[in-house]
N, C-alpha and C positions, 0 to 999 in steps of 0.2 A: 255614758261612755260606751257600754254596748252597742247601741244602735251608732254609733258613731263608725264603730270597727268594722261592722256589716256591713257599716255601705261602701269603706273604704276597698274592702276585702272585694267586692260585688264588684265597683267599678272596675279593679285590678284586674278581676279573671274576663272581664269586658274586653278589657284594652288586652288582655295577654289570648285572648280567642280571635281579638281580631290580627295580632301578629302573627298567630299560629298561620291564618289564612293568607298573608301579604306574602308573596311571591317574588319581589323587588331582588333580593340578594343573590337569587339560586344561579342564575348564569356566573354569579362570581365565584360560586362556590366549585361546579362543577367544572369550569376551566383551572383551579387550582387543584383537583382531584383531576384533569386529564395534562396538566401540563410537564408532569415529570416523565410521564411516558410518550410526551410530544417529542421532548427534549433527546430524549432515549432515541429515539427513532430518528431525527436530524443529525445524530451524534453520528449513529450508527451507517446512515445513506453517505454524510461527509467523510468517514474512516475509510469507508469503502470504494469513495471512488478517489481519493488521495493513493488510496494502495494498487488498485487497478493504472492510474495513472503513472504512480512508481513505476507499479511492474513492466508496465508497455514499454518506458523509457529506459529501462536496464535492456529489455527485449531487443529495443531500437539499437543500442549501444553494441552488447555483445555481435548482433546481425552487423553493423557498420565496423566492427572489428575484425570478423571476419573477413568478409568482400576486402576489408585491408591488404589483410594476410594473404588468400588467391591472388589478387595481384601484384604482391611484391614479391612472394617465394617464387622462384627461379619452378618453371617447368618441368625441368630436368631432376629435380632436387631428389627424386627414390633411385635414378642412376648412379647420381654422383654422392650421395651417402650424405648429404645436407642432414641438418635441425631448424626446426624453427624454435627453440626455446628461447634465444639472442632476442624475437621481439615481441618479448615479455613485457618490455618498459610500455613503449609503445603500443600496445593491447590496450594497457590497462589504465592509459592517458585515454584512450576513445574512450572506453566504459563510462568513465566519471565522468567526465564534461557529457555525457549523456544524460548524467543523473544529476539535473539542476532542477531549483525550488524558488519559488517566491517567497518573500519575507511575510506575505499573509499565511500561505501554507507552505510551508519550508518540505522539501522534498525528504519523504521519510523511508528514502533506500538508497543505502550505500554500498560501496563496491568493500569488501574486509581487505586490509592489508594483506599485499599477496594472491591476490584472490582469483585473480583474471591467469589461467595457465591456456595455453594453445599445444594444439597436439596436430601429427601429421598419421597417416596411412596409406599405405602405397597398395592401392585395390588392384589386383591383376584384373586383368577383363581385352575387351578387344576394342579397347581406345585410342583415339588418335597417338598418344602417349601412352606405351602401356610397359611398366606399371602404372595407373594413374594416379598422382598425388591428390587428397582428399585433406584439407586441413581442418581442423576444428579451434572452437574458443568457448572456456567453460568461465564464467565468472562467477562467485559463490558471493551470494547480497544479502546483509541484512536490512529487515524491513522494523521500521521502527513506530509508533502510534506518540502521538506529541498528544493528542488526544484522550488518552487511557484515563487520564484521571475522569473523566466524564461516568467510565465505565466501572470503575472505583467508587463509585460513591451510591450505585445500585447493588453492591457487595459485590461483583465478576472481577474477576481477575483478566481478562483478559487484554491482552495490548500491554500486559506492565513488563514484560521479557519481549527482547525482538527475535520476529521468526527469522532464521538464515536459509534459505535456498538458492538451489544453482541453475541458473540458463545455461543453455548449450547452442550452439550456429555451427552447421559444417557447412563446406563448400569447395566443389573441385577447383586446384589450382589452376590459372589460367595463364600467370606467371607473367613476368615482365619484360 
């Protein structure tokens, strides 16, 4: 029964030196030790250019809000004692229809209720119009990550609150 054991034992560490040596499995091995921080990195390129693509489109927005504003405010409007506060509504109908998404990647920046204000300033200088009217449009966005749970599960918190910042567009009235 001894010599039975020995050679079973012998055979065993045969076949367990020659698996030590078979190499078959290691590419599966190391794609599953590189793939979480593949993932990471794909997460991280798509967050980013979703949020660049936001911002551009809020950019676009606030910019075609203004060029609005210059051409409907009245020229005259630092003579005659005008506001633009009245097209508050309409500011902030451009803004949003600016800030569309697809249903693959849903647009993750909104305009916050309220958010779009237009201001005027009447520049003295030696303009055809002087004072010169100078309108601006501020819209205050948040930017949201649909994504963060990605980033959530390598322990970062980041993307789980959305950031809020403001674009701004001036431009002289040209008037209508």
């Amino acid at each position: 029964m001894g010599k039975h054991i020995y050679h079973r034992l012998k055979r065993l560490s045969r076949h367990g030196s020659r698996l030590a040596r078979d190499e078959a499995g290691v590419a599966l091995i190391e794609f599953a030790l590189v793939l979480p921080m593949m993932l990471l990195v794909f997460a991280i390129i798509v967050e980013g250019s979703r949020l660049m693509i936001g911002y551009q489109s809020a950019i676009a927005g606030v910019r075609d809000a203004t060029r609005y504003l210059s051409r409907i405010v009245p020229v005259n409007i630092c003579t005659t004692g005008g506001g633009v506060a009245g097209y508050t509504p309409q500011l902030q109908t451009i803004v949003a229809q600016s800030l569309t998404g697809g249903s693959i990647f849903p647009g993750g920046v909104t305009v916050q209720a309220g958010g779009v204000a237009p201001a005027l300033a009447c520049v003295p200088g030696s303009y055809r119009v002087n004072p010169a009217p100078v309108v601006s449009v501020t819209a205050l966005v948040d930017i949201t990550f649909p994504f963060s749970g990605i980033f959530t599960l390598f322990g970062s918190s980041f993307g789980t609150t959305p950031l809020t910042t403001s674009v701004t567009d001036r431009s002289r009235v040209f008037g209508s």
